[in-house]
N, C-alpha and C positions, 0 to 999 in steps of 0.2 A: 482417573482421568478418562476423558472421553476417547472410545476409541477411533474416532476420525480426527481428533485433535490429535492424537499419538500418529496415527499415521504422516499425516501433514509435516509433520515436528521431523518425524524419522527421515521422510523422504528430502524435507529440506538438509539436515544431516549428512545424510550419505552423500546425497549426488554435489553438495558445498563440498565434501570433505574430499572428493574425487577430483572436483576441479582445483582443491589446493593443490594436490599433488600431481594432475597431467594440465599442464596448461594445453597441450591439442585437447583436449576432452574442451575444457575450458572457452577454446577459442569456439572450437564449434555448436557447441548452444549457447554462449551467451550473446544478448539481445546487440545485434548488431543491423544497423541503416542498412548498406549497400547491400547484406545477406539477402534480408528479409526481403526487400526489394528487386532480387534475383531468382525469388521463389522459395526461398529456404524461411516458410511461414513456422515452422515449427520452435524456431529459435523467440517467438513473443510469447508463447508458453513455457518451455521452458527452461528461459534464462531469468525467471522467476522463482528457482529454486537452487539458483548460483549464487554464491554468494564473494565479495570481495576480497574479504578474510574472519578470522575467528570473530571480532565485535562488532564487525556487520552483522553476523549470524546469531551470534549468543543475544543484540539488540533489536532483532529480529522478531526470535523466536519466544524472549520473554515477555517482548509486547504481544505477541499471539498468546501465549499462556496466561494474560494474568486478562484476556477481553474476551477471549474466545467461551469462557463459559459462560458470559453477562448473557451472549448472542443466544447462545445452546439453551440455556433456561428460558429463553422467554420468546424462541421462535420454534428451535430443533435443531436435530441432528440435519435433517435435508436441506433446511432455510442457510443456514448454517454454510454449509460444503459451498452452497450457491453463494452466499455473499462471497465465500474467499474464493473461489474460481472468477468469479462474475468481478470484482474486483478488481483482478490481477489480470485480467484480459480489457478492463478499461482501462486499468494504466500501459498497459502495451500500445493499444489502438491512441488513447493520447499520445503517446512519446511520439510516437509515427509520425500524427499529425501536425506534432510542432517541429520533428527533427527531420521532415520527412525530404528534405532536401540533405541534407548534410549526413552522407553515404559515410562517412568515418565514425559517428557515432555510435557508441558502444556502451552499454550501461546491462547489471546486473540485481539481481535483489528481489525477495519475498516482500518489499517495502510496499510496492502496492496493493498487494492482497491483505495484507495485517494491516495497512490503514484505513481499506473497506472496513475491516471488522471493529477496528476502533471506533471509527465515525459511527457504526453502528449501534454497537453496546453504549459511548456515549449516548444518542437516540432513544435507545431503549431505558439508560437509567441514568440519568443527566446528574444525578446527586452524587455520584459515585466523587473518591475523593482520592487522588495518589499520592506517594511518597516523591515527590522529584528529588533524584539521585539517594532517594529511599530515606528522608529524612523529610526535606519542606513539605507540609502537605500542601495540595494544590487540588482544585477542580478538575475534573477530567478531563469538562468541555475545554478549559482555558489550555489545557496540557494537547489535546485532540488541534488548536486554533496554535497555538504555538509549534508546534511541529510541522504545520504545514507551512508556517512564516518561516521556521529554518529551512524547510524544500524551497521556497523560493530562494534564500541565500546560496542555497546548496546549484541551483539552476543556473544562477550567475556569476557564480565565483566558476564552476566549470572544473573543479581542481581535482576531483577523482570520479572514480568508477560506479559511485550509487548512481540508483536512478529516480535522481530525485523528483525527473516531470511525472514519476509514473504513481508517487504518494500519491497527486492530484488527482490523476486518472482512476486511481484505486477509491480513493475519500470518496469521487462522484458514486462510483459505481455502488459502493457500500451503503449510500446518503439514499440513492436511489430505490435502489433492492427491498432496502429495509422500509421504505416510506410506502413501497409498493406491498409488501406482504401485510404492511400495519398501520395502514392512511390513517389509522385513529390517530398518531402521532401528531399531525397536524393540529388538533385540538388539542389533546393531552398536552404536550412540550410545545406548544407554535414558537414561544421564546429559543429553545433550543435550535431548532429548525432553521431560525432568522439566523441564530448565532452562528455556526456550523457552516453554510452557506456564505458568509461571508468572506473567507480566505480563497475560497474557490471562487469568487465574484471576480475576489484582485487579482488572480493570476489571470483572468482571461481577460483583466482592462489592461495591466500588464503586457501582455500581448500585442492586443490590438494597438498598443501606443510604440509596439518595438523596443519595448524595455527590455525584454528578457535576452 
């Protein structure tokens, strides 16, 4: 395995597995309105590597594992670090800007920097085919398009601790990143592109109409 991908995995690892067991550790990085908003910017980086408990973490880190090499093959090891950084700092700066009034907001989760790299390795190899719950095969794209349909569920049901505005935030960033290091994509996959783009469409008409 690669080793920034092991890094990445570890360091989500550890510092989850510290904040299961000190919640002060806990409260004070994870991604919290009124902190952040008080100058405590450190908390949008990272409470990205908090997690809520063990199958946030373990659903986490095995979608990092099984997308993260698609990315590594076919950009690099640098391209790479950038999507998952560059990712997880657009779903922070999203969450901001939709929760950016509502100073009790709290949310945790590697969830937007792995759905940067999702969106991406989709991008990069749209044929790819997965197991949903490791049995129905499925498209990737359709699986990459349906996860972000559950973050909107996840956004308005309101019922726990993931941070589901910051999939969003993350998919842009990863949709972005990747289009930018390999504009040939536009041509190659334009289909994919259209596809991919479109859940990200609904959440910001979603918005603008005050649905969410």
């Amino acid at each position: 395995m690669n080793a920034i991908l092991i890094g990445i995995i570890v360091a989500n690892v550890l510092m989850s597995y510290k904040g299961f067991n000190d919640l002060s550790f806990f409260r004070k990085y994870e991604f919290h309105v009124g902190s952040i908003r008080a100058g405590e910017q450190i908390r949008m980086f990272s409470s990205g590597f908090l997690h809520a408990d063990f199958p946030h973490l373990i659903f986490n880190m095995l979608t990092l594992y099984f997308f993260a090499p698609v990315v590594i093959e076919y950009l690099g090891d640098f391209s790479f670090a950038l999507i998952y950084i560059g990712s997880l700092i657009f779903g922070s700066l999203l969450t901001m800007l939709l929760h950016k009034n509502d100073y009790s907001y709290r949310a945790v989760g590697a969830s937007g920097a792995v759905t940067g790299v999702l969106y991406s390795a989709i991008l990069l190899q749209p044929d790819m085919m997965l197991g949903l719950f490791f049995v129905i095969p499925i498209p990737a794209y359709l699986f990459g398009i349906l996860y972000l349909m559950y973050s909107i569920y996840g956004m308005k049901a309101k019922n726990d601790n993931i941070g589901h505005t910051a999939h969003f935030g993350g998919a842009i960033g990863g949709y972005m990143i990747t289009l930018i290091k390999d504009p040939q994509l536009f041509v190659d996959h334009t289909l994919m592109v259209v596809l991919l783009a479109i859940p990200i469409v609904i959440l910001f008409v979603m918005e603008k109409m005050g649905k969410l």
